[in-house]
C-alpha positions in Angstrom: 0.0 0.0 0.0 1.1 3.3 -1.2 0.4 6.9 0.0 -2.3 7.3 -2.8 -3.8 4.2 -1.7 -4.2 4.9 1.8 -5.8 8.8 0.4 -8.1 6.7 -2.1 -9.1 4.1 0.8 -9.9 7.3 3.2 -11.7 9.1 0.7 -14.1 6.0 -0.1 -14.5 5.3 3.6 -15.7 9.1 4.1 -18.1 9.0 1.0 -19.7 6.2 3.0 -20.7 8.5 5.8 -23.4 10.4 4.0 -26.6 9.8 5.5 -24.5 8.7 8.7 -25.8 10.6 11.8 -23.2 11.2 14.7 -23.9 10.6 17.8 -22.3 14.3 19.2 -25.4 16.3 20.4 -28.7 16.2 20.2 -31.1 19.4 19.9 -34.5 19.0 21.2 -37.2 20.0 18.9 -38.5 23.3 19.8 -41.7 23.6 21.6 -43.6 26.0 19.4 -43.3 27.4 15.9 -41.8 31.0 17.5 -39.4 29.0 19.4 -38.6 27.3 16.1 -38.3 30.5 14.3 -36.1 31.8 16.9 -33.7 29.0 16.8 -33.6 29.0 13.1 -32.2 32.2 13.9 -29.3 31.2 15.7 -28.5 27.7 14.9 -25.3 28.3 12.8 -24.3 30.0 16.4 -23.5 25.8 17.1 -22.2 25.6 13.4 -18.2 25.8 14.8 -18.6 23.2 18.1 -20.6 20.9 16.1 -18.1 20.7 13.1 -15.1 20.6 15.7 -16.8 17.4 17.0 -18.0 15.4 13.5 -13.9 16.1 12.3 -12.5 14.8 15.8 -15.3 11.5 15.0 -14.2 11.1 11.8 -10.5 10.5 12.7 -12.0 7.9 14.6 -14.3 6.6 12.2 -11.2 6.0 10.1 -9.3 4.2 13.1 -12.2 1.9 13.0 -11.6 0.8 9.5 -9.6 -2.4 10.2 -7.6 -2.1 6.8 -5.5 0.7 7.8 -4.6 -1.1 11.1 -1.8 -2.8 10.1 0.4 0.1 8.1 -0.5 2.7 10.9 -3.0 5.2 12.7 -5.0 8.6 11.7 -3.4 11.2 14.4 -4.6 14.7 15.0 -2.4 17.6 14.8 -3.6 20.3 16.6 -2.6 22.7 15.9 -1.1 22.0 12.9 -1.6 21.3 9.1 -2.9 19.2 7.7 -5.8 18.2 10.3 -5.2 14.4 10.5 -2.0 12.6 9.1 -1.2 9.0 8.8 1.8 7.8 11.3 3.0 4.5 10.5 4.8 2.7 7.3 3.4 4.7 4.6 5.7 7.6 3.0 5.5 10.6 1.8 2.8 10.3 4.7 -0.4 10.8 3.6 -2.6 13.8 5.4 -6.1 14.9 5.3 -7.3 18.6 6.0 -11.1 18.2 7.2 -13.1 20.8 6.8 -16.9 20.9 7.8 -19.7 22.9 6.4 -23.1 23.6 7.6 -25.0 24.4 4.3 -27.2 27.4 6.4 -24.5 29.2 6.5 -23.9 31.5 3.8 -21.3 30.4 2.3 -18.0 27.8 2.8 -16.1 30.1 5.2 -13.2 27.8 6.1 -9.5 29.0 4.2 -7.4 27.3 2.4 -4.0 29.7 2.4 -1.0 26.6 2.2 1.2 27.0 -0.5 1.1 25.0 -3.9 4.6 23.9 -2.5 3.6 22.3 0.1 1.7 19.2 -1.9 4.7 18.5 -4.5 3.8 14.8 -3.4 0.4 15.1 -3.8 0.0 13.7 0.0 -2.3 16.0 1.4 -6.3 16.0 0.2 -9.1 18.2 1.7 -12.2 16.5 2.8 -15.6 18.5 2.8 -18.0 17.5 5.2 -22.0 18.8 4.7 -23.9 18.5 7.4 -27.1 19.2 8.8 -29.4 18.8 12.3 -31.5 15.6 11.2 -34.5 18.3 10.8 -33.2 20.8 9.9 -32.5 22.8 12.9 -32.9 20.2 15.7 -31.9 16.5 15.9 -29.0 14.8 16.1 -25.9 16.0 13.3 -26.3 14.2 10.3 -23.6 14.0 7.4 -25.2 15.0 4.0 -22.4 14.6 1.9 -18.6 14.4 1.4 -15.9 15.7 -1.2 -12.6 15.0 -1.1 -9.9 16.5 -3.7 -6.1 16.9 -3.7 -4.8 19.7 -2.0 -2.7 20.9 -4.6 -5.2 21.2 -6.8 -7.3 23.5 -4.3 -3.9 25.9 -4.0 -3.5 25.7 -7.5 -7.5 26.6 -8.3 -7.2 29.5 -5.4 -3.9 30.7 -6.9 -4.8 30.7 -10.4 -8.2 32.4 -9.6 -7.0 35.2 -7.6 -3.9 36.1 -9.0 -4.2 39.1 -11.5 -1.0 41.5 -11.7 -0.8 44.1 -10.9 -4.0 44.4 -9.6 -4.2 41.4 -7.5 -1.0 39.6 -6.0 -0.6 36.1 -4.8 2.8 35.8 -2.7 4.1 32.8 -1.1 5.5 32.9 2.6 8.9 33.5 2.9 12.1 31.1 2.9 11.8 29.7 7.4 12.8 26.2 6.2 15.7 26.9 9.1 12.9 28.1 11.6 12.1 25.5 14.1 8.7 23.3 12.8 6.4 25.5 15.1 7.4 28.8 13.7 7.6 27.9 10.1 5.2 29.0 7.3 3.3 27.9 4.5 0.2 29.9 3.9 0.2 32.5 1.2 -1.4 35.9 1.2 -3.2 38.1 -1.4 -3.0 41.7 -2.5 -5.4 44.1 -4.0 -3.0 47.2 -5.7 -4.1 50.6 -3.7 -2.4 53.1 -5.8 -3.2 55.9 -8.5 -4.5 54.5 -12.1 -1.3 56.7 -13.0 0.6 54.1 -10.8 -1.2 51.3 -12.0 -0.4 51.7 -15.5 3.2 52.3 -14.8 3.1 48.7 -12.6 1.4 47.3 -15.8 4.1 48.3 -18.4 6.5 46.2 -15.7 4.3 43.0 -15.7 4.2 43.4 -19.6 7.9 43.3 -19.4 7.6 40.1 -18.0 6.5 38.1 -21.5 4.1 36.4 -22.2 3.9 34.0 -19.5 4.5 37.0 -17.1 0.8 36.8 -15.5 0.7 32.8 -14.9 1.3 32.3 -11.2 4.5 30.3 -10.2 5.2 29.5 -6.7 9.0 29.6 -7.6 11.1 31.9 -6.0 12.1 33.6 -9.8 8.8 34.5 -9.9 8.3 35.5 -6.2 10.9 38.0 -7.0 9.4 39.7 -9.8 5.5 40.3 -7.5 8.1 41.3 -4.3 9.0 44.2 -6.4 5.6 45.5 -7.3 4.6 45.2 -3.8 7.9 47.3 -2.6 7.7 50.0 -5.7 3.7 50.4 -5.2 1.0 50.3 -1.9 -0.6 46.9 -2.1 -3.6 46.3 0.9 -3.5 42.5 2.6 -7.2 40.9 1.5 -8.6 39.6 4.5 -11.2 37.6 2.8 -8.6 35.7 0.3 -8.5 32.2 0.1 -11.9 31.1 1.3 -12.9 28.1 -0.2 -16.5 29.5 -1.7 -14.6 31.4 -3.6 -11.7 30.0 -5.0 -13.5 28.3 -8.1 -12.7 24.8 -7.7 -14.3 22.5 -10.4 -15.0 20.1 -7.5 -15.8 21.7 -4.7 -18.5 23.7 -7.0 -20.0 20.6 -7.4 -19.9 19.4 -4.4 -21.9 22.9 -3.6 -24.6 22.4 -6.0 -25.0 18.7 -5.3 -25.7 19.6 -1.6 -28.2 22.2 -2.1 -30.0 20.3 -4.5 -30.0 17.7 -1.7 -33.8 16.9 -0.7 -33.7 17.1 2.9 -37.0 17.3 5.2 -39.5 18.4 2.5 -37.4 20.4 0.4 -33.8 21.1 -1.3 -31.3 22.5 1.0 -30.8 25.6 -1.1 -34.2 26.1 -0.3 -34.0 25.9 3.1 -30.9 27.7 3.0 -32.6 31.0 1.2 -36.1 30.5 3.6 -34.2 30.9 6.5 -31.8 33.6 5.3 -35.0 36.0 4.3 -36.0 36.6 7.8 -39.7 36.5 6.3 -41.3 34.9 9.3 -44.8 34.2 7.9 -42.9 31.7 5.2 -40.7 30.3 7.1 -43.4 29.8 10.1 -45.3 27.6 7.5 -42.9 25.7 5.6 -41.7 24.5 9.8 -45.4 23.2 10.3 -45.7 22.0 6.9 -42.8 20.0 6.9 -41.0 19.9 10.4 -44.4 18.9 11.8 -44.0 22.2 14.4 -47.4 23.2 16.2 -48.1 25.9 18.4 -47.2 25.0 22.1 -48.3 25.9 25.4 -46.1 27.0 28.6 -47.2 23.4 30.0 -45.5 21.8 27.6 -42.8 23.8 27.5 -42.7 22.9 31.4 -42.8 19.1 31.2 
């Protein structure tokens, strides 16, 4: 067994767990239909301890898996990157970044900022994990559906989408190979150009100077070299929001999207549900909970018992 094998074996293991409910925490189902409203409301609030607890379950969902017994174990790194690597016989060691999303939410918020030169082994694959209460917003977690893609080709889709000089600059972290583990980096940063359009068309004539290849990214250090001096000659702003994985434009993972909001789930897509609870229009979201959550009006005695 190679270290593809043991990422193919993983990723087939995970795919199994949609329509797998987790065990985790359960939330009660409200008492009334304004109660219901109201935690409709708030729900994603549990969004980050819930997804915490189905990636620390599925590192042991994968220790269950008898096959990977004899090679080695699934070990959290925390912190650390990725989340879960595989200790044991198999080299380059195979890793897995696990990332849960909660489809109410408005979009995939988790980052993806590792450098492109950090999977030249093609060990590392993210795994996307939708999820869902069992009704919608109460019940037990329950895992909707997985995706699982190589790592490098998430940097490399995030790179090649955001990187536009000399308006937008993708630069890789700098040489701490030396550093001790715990102070090196790896993530990469983007920047959105701040100065005059005089300035801007000056920093264009020095990109065209490039040739033609000039505006493909290259995580090489030639080419980190040529972006360092825009960023020194002209004012460059850090984008907070770069490198979130909604927005990276990742053939996979924008299937993956679309194939879990068209997802029937308690009476209707979850794209549905997603907008219906997002348009704070209380009347319509009232209904669709009795219609298809089975929610009734309640009374402080049975709120009580």
């Amino acid at each position: 067994m190679n270290t593809q094998d043991v990422i193919s074996l993983a990723a087939q293991y995970l795919d199994n767990l949609s329509g797998h409910t987790f065990d985790l925490l359960d939330i009660s189902k409200p008492i009334s239909v304004d109660s219901a409203v109201n935690l409709a409301k708030v729900i994603s609030k549990l969004s980050p301890l819930l997804g915490n607890l189905i990636e620390f379950n599925t590192v042991e969902f994968l220790n269950n898996q008898e096959v990977f017994a004899q090679f080695g174990e699934w070990k959290r790194q925390d912190p650390g990157f990725p989340d879960t690597v595989f200790i044991g016989s198999i080299h380059p060691t195979p890793g897995l970044e696990i990332k849960a999303w909660f489809p109410l939410a408005t979009e995939i918020t988790a980052r993806f900022k590792d450098s492109q030169n950090h999977f030249r082994f093609d060990q590392t694959y993210v795994a996307l994990i939708a999820w869902l209460p069992e009704a919608v917003i109460y019940g037990k977690p329950k895992i909707l559906d997985v995706c699982v893609v190589s790592g490098f080709s998430v940097a490399k889709a995030r790179d090649d989408h955001y990187h536009n000089p000399p308006d937008y600059l993708v630069l890789e972290p700098e040489d701490t190979t030396e550093r001790t583990v715990n102070l090196q980096q790896t993530n990469t940063n983007g920047y959105k150009f701040q100065g005059t359009s005089e300035e801007l068309l000056e920093a264009e004539e020095i990109v065209n100077s490039w040739g033609d290849g000039g505006r493909i990214y290259m995580p090489t250090q030639e080419y980190q070299i040529l972006l360092r001096e825009l960023i020194t000659r002209f004012k460059y702003r850090l984008d907070t929001n770069f490198a979130k994985m909604d927005r990276i434009v990742h053939p996979g993972i924008e299937d993956f999207k679309k194939r879990v909001y068209r997802t029937q789930f308690s009476g209707m897509e979850v794209g549905q549900w997603n907008r219906l609870l997002a348009s704070r229009q209380e009347e319509l979201i009232k209904s669709a909970l009795r219609e298809h959550l089975g929610i009734k009006e309640g009374n402080i005695d049975e709120l009580l018992d």
